[in-house]
C-alpha positions in Angstrom: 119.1 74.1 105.7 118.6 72.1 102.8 115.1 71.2 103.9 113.9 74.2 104.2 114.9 74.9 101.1 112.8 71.7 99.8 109.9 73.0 101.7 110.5 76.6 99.8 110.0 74.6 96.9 106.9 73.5 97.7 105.0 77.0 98.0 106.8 78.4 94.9 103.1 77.0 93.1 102.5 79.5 89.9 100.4 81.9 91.6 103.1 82.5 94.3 105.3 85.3 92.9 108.2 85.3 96.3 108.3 83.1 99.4 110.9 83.4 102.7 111.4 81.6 105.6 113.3 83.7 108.6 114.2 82.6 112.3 111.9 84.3 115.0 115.2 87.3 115.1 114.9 87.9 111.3 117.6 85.9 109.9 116.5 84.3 106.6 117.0 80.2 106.1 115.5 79.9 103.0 114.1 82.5 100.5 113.5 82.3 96.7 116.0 83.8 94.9 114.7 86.0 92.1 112.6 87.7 95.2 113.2 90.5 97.1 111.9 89.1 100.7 115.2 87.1 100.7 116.3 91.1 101.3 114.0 92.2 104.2 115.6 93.7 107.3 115.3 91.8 110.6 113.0 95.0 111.8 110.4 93.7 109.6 110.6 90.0 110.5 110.1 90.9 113.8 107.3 93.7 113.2 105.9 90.7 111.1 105.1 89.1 115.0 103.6 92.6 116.2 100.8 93.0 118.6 97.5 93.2 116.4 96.4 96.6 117.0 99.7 97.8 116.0 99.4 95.9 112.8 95.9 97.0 112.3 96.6 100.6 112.5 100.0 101.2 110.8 100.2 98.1 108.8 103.4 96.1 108.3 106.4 96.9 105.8 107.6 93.9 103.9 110.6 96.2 102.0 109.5 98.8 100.6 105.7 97.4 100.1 103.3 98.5 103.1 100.7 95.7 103.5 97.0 96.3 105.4 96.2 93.7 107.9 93.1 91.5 106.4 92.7 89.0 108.3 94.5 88.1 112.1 94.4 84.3 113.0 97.6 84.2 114.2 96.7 83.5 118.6 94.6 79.9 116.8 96.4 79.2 113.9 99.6 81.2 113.6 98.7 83.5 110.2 98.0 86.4 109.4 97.0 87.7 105.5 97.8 90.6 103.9 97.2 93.1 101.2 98.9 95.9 99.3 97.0 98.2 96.7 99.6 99.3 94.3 100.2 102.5 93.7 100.3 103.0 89.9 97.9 101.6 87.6 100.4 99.8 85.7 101.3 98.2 89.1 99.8 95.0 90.0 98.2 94.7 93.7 99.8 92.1 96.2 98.5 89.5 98.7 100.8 88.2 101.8 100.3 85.7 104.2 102.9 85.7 107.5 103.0 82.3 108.9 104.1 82.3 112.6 105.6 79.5 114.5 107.4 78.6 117.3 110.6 78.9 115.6 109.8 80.4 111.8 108.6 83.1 110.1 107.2 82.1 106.5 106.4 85.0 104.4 104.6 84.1 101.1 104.0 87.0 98.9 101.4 85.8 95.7 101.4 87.6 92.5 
């Protein structure tokens, strides 16, 4: 797995704050390690590939941060982007995209 660990590497730009790559069942190959989506359940991996209107109605759970589906792309191009109000003011807000192929799920969380 050491090239996905290279690729990691490669998202971890400054405005990225936590980045994971999981097999299609939820098991994590690569993950940065001061992050917490290195953590993430297998439920949420496989929420993460969801049926749209599911998504769009109840959001997904990436640990213990509830995302709202923005944007769904993923039947053309395999994303789909996220975003989380925070709940306190001293609480920054988050943006996700879920990257979905045939055998991944890359999770890129920016600050």
């Amino acid at each position: 797995m050491a090239g996905w660990a290279a690729y990691l590497s490669l998202l971890m730009v400054p405005s990225v704050g936590d980045a994971a790559i999981f097999g299609k069942t939820g098991d994590c190959w690569s993950a940065y390690p001061q992050g917490h989506l290195k953590n993430l359940p297998a439920a949420d991996i496989v929420a993460a590939q969801g049926d749209r209107a599911k998504l769009l109605s109840e959001g997904l759970h990436l640990g213990n941060r509830k995302y709202t589906l923005v944007e769904y792309n993923v039947y053309h191009e395999g994303w789909m982007a996220l975003k989380r109000k925070s709940g306190a003011e001293d609480e920054p807000s988050y943006n996700a995209i879920v990257y979905l192929t045939k055998q991944t799920v890359t999770i890129v969380e920016a600050k």
